[in-house]
C-alpha positions in Angstrom: 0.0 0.0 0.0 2.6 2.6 0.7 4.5 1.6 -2.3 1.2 2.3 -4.3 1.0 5.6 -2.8 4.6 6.6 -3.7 4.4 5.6 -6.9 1.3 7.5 -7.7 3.3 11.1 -5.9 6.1 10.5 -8.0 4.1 10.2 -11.8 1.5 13.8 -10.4 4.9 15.6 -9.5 5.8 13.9 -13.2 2.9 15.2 -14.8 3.5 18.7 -13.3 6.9 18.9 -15.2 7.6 22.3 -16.6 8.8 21.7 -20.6 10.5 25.0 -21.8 10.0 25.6 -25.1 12.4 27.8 -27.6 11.5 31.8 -26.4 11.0 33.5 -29.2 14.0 36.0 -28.3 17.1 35.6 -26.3 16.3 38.7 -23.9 19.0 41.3 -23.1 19.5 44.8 -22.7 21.1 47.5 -24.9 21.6 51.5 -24.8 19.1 52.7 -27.3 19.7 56.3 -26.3 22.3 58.4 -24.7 22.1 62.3 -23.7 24.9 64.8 -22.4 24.1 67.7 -21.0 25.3 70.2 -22.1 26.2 69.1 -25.2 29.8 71.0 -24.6 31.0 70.8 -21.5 34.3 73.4 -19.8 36.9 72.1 -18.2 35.8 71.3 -14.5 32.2 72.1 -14.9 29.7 69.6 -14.3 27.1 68.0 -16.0 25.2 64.5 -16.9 25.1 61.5 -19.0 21.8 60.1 -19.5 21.1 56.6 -20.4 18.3 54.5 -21.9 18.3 50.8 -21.3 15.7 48.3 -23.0 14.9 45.2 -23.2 16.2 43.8 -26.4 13.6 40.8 -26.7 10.2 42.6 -28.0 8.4 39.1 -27.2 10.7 36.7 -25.0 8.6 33.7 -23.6 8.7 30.5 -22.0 6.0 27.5 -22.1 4.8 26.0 -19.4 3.5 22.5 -20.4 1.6 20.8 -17.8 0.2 17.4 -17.2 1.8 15.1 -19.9 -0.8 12.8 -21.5 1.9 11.6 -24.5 4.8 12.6 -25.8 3.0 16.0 -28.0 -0.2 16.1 -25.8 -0.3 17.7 -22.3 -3.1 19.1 -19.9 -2.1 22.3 -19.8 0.3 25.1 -21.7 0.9 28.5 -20.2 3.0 31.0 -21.8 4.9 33.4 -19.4 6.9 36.8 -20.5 10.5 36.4 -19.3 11.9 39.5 -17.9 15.5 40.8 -17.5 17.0 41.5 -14.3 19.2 43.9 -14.0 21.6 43.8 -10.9 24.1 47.1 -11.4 24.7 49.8 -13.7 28.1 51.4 -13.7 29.8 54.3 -15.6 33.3 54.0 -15.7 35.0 57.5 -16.2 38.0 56.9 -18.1 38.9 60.6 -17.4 36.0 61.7 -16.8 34.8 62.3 -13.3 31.6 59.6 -12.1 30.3 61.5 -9.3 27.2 59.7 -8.0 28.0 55.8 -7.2 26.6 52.6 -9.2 23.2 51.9 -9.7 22.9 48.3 -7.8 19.4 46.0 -8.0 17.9 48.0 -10.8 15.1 45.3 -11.2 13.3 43.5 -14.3 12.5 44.9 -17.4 9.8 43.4 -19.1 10.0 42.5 -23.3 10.7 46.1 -25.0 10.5 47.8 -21.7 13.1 50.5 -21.0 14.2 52.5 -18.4 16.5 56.0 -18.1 19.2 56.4 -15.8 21.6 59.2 -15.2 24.6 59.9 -14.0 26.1 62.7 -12.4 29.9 63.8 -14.1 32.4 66.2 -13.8 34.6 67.4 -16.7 38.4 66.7 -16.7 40.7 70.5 -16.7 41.8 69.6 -19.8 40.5 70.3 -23.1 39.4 67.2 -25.5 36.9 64.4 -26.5 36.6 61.3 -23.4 34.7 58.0 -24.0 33.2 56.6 -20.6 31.3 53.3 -20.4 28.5 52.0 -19.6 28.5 48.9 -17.7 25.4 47.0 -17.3 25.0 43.5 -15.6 22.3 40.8 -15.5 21.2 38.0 -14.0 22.7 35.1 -16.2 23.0 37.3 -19.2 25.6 39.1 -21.0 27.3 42.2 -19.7 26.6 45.2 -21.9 29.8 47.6 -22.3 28.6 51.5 -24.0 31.1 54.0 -24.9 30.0 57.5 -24.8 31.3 60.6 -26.2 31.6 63.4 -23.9 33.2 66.5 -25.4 35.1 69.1 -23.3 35.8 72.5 -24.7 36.2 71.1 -28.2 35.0 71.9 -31.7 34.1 68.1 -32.5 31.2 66.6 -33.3 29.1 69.7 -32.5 26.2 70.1 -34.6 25.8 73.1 -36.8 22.2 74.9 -36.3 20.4 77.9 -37.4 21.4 81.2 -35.8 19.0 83.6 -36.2 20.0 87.5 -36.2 17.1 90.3 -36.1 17.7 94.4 -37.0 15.2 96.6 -36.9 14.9 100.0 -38.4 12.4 103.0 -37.8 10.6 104.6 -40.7 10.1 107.6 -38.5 10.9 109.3 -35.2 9.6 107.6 -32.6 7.6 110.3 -30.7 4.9 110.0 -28.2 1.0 109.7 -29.8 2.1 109.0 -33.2 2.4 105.5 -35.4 5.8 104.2 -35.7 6.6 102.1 -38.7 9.3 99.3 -38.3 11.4 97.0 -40.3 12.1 93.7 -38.9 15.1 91.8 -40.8 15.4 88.1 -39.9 18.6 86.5 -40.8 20.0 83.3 -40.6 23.7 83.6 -39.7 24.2 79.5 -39.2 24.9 76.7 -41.7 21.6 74.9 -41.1 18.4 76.1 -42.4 15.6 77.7 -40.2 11.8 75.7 -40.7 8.4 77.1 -39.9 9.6 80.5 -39.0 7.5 82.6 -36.6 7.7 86.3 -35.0 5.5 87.2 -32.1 5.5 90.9 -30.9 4.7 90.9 -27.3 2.6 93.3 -25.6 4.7 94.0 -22.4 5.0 98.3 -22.9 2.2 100.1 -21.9 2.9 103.3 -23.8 3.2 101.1 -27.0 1.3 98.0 -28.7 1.3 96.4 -32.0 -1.8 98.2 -34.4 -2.6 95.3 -36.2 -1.2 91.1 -36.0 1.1 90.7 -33.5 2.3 87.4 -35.1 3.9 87.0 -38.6 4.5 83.6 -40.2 8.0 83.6 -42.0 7.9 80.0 -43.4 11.9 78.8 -44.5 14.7 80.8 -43.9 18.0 79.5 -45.4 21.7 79.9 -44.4 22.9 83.8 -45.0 18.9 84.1 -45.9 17.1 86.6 -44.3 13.2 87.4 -44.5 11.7 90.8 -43.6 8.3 92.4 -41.5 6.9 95.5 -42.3 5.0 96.5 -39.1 3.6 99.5 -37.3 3.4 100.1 -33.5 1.0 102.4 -31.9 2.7 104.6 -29.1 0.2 106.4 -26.3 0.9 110.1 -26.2 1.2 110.1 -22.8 4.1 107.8 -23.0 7.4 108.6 -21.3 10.4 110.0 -23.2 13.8 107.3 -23.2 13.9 104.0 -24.2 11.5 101.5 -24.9 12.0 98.0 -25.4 9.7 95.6 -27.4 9.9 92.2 -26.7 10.1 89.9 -29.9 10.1 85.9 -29.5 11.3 84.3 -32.8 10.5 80.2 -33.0 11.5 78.0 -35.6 12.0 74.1 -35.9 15.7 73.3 -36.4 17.1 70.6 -38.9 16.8 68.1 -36.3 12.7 69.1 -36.1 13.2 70.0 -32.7 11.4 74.0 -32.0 13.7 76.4 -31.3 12.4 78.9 -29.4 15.0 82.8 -28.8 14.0 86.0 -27.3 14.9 89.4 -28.6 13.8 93.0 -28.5 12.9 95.9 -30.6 14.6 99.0 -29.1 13.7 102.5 -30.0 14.2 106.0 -28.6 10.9 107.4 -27.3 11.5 111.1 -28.2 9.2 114.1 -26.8 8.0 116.8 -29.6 7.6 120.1 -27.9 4.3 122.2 -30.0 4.5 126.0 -28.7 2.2 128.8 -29.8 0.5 131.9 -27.9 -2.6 131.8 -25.6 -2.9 135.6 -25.4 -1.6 139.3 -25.7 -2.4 141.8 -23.2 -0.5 145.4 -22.5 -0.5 147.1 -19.7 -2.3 150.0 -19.9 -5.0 148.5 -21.8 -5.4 151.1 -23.7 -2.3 152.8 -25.7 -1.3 156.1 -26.2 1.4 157.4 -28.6 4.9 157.9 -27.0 3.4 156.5 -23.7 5.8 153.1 -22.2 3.7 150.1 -22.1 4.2 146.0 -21.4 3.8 144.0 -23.6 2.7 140.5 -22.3 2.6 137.3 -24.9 1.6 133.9 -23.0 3.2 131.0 -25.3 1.7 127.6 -24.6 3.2 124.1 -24.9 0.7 122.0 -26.4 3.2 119.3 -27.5 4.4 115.4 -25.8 8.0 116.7 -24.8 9.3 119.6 -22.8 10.7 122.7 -24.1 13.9 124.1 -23.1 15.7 126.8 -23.8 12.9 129.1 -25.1 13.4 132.8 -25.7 11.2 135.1 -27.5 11.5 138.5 -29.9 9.6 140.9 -31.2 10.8 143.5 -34.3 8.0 146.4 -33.3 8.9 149.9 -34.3 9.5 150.9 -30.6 12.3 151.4 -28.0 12.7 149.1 -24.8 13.1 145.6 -24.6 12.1 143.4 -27.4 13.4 139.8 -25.9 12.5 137.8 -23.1 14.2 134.4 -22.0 11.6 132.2 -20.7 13.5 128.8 -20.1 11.6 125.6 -20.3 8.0 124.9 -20.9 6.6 121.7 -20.0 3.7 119.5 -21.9 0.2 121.2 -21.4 2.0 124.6 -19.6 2.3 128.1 -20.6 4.6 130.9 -19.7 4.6 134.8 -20.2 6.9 136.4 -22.3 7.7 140.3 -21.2 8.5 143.0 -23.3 9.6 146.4 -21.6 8.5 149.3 -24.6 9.2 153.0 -24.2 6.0 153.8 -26.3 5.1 153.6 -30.1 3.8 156.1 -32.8 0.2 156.1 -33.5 -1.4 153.6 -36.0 -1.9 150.1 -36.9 1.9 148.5 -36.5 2.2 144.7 -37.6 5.4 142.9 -36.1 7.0 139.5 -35.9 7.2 137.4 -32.9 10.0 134.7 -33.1 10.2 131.7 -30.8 13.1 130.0 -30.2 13.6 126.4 -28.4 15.0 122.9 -28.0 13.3 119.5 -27.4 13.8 115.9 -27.6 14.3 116.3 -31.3 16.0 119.2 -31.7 16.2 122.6 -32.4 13.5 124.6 -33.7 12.4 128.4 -34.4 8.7 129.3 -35.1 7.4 132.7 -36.1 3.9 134.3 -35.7 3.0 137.3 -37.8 0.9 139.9 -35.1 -0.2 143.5 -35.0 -0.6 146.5 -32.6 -2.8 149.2 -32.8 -1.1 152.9 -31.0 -4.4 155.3 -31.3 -3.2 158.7 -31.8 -3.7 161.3 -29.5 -6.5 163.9 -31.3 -7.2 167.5 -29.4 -9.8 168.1 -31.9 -12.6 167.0 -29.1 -11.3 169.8 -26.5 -11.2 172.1 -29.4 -15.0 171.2 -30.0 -15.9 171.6 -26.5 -13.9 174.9 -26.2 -15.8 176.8 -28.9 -19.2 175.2 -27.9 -18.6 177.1 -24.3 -17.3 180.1 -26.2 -20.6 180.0 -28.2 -22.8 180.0 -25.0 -20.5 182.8 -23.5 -21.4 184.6 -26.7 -24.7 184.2 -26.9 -25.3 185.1 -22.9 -23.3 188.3 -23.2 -25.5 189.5 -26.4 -29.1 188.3 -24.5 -28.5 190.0 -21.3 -25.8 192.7 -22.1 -25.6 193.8 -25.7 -29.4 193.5 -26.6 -30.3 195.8 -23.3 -27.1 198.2 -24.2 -28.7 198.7 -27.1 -32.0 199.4 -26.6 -31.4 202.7 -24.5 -32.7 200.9 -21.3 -28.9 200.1 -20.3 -30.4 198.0 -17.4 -30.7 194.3 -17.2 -33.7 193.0 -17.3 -34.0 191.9 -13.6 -32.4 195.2 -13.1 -35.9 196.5 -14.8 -38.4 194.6 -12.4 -36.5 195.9 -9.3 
């Protein structure tokens, strides 16, 4: 009986016998990507190397094959995925600094499964092109050796890209309130060409904005090619005088297909205009006489963006006395009297010439303003009037009450005749 029992253990654990069959891909692991960063490195900076490991074996399977029945037929069959284990990773410098230590008990990778690692590095002082290695171990598998290029503060192997330049040129002065025209000039100063091209304006100046798009599409720029954007920016008139800067982002995907993204500027002088004229004229007395002194008082208003310095005024009228006045600076919505000291004028209408003179962001400048003065003359011909008028009455008195009476024998006046 306990033979029978023994025997019957021994063909079950039998019929539980796992058959491998041939996996459909030896697995193992290779680099199937590699990244230093930076690309360059100095002497004694630091950087890092990093790696991508995968499982070689897309599909890499044993099968289970339970429960044999005859020599092709079994109970059961069960397929399983067989994984790679990965015990250490390692990067051996080979002048070439390995920071961090080794990567021990990574784990399993399943069939095309990959997984990054990275590795901390320090340049070598001197100049020149280093290969470290990878070194990647597995549980009864082959160990994987990588080379890797690292290049310190040499012109190898360094890709050539697209190096884009922009210039930008004013139509106009820039001044406050006004549209400014620009030309944008986009070079490519590289030895790769520049794909899908863009320009974006961006609206970061409060005093100034794009007036219409904001983005322009340049397409294909090719090396020592250039494109250009004829734009116009809107500037607010109460914008300050000095520089302004207008941030430009250029994008554009590089040989590689990879978007390449720079920032740049458009820079521009804000310049104030200064706008004078007069508000009023007044003299003092208001009203003139001939050869009598007067003021002369001319208020000049600044109706302009910018301040005006430097402002003097003069006046060519026919009279003595002072005929210039230094004012000095006028700023944006002001207005300041200019005083002229006159030792009197002849009598008529007298036209004259008032002459500004003054400086502003933009230069300088002279304005002129034709005016006129009216002297009124000094005429006696009104006394004269009243003078004979009151020699008339006196006249004609004396012959009522002292000639008539005279005359008429009574020689009495005639109250002297009621009395």
């Amino acid at each position: 009986m306990k033979w029978t029992i023994s025997i019957l253990v021994i063909i079950a654990l039998l019929g539980a016998l796992v058959i491998p069959a041939s996996a459909a891909g030896t697995p193992t692991v290779t680099i199937t990507d590699y990244k230093v960063n930076p690309s360059v490195l100095m002497p004694d900076s630091f950087g890092t190397i990093t790696i991508t490991i995968k499982n070689t074996a897309t599909s890499a399977s044993v099968v289970q094959k339970i429960g044999q029945q005859s020599d092709t037929a079994y109970d059961t069959t069960k397929t399983m995925d067989i994984n790679v284990n990965i015990e250490n990773v390692k990067l051996e410098g080979y002048g070439i600094e390995v920071i961090n230590k080794d990567f021990n008990r990574v784990g399993e990778i399943g069939p095309g499964q990959s997984i990054p690692i990275t590795f901390s590095i320090r340049a070598p002082s001197k100049s020149g092109m280093y290969y470290p290695e990878v070194w990647i171990d597995t549980t009864d598998g082959k160990s994987t050796r990588y080379p890797i290029p690292v290049n310190v503060n040499t012109a190898v192997g360094i890709q050539r890209q697209a190096i884009l330049i922009m210039d930008s040129s004013l139509g106009a002065t820039a001044n406050p309130g006004e549209e400014i025209p620009i030309t944008l000039t986009i070079r490519n100063a590289g030895q790769t060409l520049a794909d899908d091209v863009t320009v974006k304006i961006e609206n970061m100046s409060a005093g100034v904005s794009p007036k219409n798009a904001d983005l322009y599409h340049l397409g294909v720029i090719t090396p020592e090619g250039q494109q250009t954007v004829q734009l116009v920016l809107l500037s607010d008139k109460k914008a300050n005088a000095g520089l302004v800067r207008i941030p430009v982002t250029i994008s554009y995907h590089a040989i590689d297909g990879v978007l390449r993204t720079q920032s740049t500027a458009i820079g521009m002088m804000m310049k104030g205009k200064a706008e004078l004229g007069f508000v009023s004229v007044d003299t003092n007395p208001p009203r003139l006489m001939e050869k009598t002194p007067f003021d002369l008082t001319i208020r000049i208003e600044n109706t302009g963006t910018g301040e005006a310095k430097q402002v003097s005024a003069k006046i060519d009228l026919p009279a003595e006395g002072k005929k210039e006045a230094f004012i000095g600076k006028i700023k944006p919505g002001n207005d300041a009297p200019a005083l002229f000291l006159l030792e009197g004028a002849q009598p008529g209408n007298h036209p004259y010439t008032l002459t500004i003179v003054y400086t502003d962001d933009m230069g300088e400048h002279t304005i002129k303003r034709d005016m006129k003065l009216y002297v009124p003359s000094t005429d006696m011909s009104g006394t004269i009037i009243a003078l004979l008028i009151i020699l008339v009455i006196i006249v004609v008195v004396g012959y009522r009450y002292w000639y008539q009476p005279k005359v008429n024998g009574e020689r009495k006046f005639p109250w002297e005749r009621k009395s």
